[in-house]
C-alpha positions in Angstrom: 88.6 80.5 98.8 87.4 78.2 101.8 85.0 80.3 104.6 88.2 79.8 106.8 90.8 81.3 104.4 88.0 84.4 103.8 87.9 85.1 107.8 91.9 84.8 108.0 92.2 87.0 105.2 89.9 89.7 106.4 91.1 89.4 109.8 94.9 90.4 108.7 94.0 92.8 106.0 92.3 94.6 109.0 95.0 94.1 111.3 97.3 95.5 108.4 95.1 98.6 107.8 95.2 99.1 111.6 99.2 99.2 111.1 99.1 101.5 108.7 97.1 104.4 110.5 99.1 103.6 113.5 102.5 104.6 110.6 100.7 107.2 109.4 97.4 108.4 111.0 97.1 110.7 107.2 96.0 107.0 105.9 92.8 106.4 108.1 91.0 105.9 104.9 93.3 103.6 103.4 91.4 101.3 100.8 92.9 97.9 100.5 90.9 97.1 96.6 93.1 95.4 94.3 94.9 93.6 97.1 92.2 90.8 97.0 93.4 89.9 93.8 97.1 89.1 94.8 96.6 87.7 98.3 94.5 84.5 97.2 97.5 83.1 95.6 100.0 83.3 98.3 99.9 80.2 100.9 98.1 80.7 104.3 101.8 80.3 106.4 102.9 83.6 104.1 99.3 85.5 104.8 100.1 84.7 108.3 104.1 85.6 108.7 103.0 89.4 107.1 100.2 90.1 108.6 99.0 88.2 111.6 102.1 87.3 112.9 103.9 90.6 111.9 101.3 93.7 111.9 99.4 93.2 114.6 99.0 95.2 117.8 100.6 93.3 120.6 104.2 93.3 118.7 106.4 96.3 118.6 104.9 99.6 118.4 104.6 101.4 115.3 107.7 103.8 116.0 109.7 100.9 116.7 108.6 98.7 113.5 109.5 101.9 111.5 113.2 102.1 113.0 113.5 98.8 112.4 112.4 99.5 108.8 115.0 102.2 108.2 117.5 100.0 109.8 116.9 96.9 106.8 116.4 99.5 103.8 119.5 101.2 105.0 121.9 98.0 104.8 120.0 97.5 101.3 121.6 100.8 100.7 120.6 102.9 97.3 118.4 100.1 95.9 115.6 101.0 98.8 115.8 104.9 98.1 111.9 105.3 97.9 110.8 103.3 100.3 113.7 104.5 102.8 112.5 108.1 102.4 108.9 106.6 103.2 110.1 105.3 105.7 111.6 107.6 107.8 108.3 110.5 107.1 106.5 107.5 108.8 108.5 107.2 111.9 108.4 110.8 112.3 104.4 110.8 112.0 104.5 107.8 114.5 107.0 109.9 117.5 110.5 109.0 116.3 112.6 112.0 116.4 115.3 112.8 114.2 117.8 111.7 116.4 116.9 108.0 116.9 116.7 108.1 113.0 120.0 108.7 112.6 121.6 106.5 115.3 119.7 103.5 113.8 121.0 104.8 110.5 124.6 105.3 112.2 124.5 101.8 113.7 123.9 100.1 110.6 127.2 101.1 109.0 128.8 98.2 110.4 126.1 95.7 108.5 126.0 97.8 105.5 129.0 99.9 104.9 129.5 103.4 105.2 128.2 104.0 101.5 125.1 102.9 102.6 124.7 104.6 106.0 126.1 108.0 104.2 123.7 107.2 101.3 120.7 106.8 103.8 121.9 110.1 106.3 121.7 112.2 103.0 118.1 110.5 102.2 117.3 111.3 106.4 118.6 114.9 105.7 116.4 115.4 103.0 113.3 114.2 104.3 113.9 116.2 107.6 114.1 119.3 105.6 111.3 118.6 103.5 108.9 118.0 106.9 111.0 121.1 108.5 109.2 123.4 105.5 106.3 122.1 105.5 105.6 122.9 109.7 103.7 125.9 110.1 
């Protein structure tokens, strides 16, 4: 890697990290290792579409990149179960309330069908009863 490509890459993989805590403040000790390895391969124009251009701090805020995110995995319906259910603990951690959840959920019915949107209410449901127990 070129000195140049070696500051870019550090530059978004910090900007990344600061994403993360900002989605969840439980991963302030996120270690990136093993990353290093993939990233070299992909071209810079990719490196800076996910990262600088995408995670950094003067875009959206982090609860509404998360609603955002449930609104994508939920038009990919049960294929994105996981990462929906991720998802939505992450925008609770970052403010969203259960609520704006499932209006973004709601809305996307009409880009994904109502299989999907019940498919991703039931995942919602689930998650808000999981965090529900766990409050003291």
């Amino acid at each position: 890697m070129t000195e140049d490509f070696t500051k870019l890459f550090k530059s978004m993989m910090e900007q990344g990290q600061e994403m993360v805590r900002a989605f969840n403040p439980a991963l302030e000790n996120l270690s990136v290792k093993g990353f290093e390895s993939l990233f070299p391969t992909m071209t810079k124009d990719m490196m800076e579409m996910w990262f600088g251009k995408t995670f950094n701090r003067d875009g959206l805020d982090a609860k509404t990149r998360l609603l955002v995110t449930i609104a994508a995995l939920t038009v990919l319906g049960a294929q994105a179960e996981p990462q929906l259910k991720l998802a939505i603990r992450h925008a609770l951690e970052a403010g969203a309330t259960q609520r704006e959840i499932a209006e973004v959920i709601w809305q996307m019915s009409m880009f994904g069908g109502l299989p999907a949107m019940q498919k991703a209410l039931e995942l919602a449901q689930a998650v808000f009863a999981e965090t529900e127990e766990k409050a003291p």
